[in-house]
C-alpha positions as CSV (number, residue, x, y, z in Angstrom):
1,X,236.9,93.7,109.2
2,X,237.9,91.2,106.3
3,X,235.6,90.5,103.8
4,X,235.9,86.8,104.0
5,X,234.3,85.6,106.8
6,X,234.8,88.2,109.6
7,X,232.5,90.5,107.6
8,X,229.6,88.1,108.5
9,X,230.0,88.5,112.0
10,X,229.8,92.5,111.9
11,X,227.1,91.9,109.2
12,X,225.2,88.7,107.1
13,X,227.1,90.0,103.5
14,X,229.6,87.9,102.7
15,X,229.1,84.5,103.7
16,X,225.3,85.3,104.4
């Protein structure tokens, strides 16, 4: 996904 904010919903990385 997009490594803003839908990247947290696949996996806690981005936004935390």
């Amino acid at each position: 996904t997009f490594p803003l904010d839908l990247a947290a919903i696949e996996a806690p990385s981005t936004n935390g």
